[in-house]
N, C-alpha and C positions, 0 to 999 in steps of 0.2 A: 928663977924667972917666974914672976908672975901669970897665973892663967889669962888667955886672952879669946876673948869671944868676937866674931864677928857674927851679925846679922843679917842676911843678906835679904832682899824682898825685892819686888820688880818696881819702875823708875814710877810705872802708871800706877793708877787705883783707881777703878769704875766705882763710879758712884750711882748706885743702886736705885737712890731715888730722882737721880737725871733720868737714866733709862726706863726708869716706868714712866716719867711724863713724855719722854720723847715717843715712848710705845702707844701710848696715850691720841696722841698729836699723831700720826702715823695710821694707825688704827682708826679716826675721825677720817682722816683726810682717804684712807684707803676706801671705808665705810661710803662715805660722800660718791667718791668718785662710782666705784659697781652699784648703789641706787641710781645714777644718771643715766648709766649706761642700761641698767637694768629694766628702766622706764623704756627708753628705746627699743628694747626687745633685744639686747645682745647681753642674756645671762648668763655667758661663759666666761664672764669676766669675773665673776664671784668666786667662784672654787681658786683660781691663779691670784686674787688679790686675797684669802686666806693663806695662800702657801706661802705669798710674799710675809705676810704680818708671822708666822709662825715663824718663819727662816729667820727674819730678823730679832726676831725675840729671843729664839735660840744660839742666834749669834753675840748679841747681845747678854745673856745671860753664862755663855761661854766666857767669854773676854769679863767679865766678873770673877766668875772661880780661878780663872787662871791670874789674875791680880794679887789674889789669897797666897802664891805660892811661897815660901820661905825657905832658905838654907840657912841654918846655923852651923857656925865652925869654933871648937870650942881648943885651943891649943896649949897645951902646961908643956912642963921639963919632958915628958916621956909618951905623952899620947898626943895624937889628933884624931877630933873626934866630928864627923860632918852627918847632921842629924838632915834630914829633906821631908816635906809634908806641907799639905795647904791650908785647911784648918787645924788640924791636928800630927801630929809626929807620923810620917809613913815609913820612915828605914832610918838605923843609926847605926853606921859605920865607923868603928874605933881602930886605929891604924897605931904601929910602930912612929915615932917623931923620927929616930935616928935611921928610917927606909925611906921617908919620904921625899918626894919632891912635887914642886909645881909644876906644869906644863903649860903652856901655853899653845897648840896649834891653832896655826892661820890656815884658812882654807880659800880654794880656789874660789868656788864660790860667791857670788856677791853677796845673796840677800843671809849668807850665815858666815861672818870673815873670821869668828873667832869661836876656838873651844876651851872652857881654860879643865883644866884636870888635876887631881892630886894623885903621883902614883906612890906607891907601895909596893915594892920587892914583884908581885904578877900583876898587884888589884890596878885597875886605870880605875877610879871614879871622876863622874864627869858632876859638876854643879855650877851654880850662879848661870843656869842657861839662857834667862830669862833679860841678863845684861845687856848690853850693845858693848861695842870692842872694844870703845873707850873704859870704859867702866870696868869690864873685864880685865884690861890691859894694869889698870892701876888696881886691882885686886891682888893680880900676879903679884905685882909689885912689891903691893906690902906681907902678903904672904909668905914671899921668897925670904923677905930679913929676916920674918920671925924663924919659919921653919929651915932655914941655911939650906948649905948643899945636902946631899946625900952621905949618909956615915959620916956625920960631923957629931 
């Protein structure tokens, strides 16, 4: 058998330079509004419409790195090998092929209904967290042909 890689990456990707112009726009209209009010004599409105502009910047700048995230799964005749990292490699886990299995749990849950997992003989690793259940579900799917049952 041929070696087979998949790539796995999240469905979204923040684009970097939407959110500085939206930061932008946001920041004008924040700016605007505590001069108005500030004119009026109520400048407690300044320090809370900083906190806002930072919150969302940092939110904002959050949901970017985590768009970075990637799993690599690389499977030949006798390893599987599942590498995790967002710009660069952070863990790479090389497992037995013939311990392995896919899992799939579904969880009660709503807003997290799927975990998919590779176990190995004790190790559960968990990856592709970043999928929705769809997406997960047809991973399972084709991971399970290539890597079969257990002790096959």
């Amino acid at each position: 058998m041929a070696t087979k890689t998949f790539v796995i990456s999240p469905s979204f990707e923040a684009d970097w330079t939407v959110s500085v112009w939206f930061l932008a726009l946001l920041g004008t209209v924040l700016f605007s509004v505590a001069v108005f009010f500030t004119t009026m004599g109520l400048w407690l409105i300044i320090p809370f419409a900083g906190l806002e502009f930072v919150f969302v910047a940092w939110c904002l700048h959050w949901s970017a790195e985590r768009s970075l995230d990637k799993n690599v799964i690389t499977i030949d005749d006798v390893t599987v090998k599942i590498e995790k990292g967002r710009r660069q490699r952070s863990s790479t886990i090389e497992l037995d092929k013939i311990w392995c299995e896919v899992i799939l749990d579904t969880l009660p849950r709503k807003w997290q209904q799927t975990r998919l997992f590779v176990r190995c003989k004790n190790d559960k690793i968990e990856f592709a967290e970043f999928l929705d259940s769809t997406e997960q579900k047809a991973l399972a799917r084709e991971l399970r042909q290539i890597i079969g049952p257990v002790g096959v």
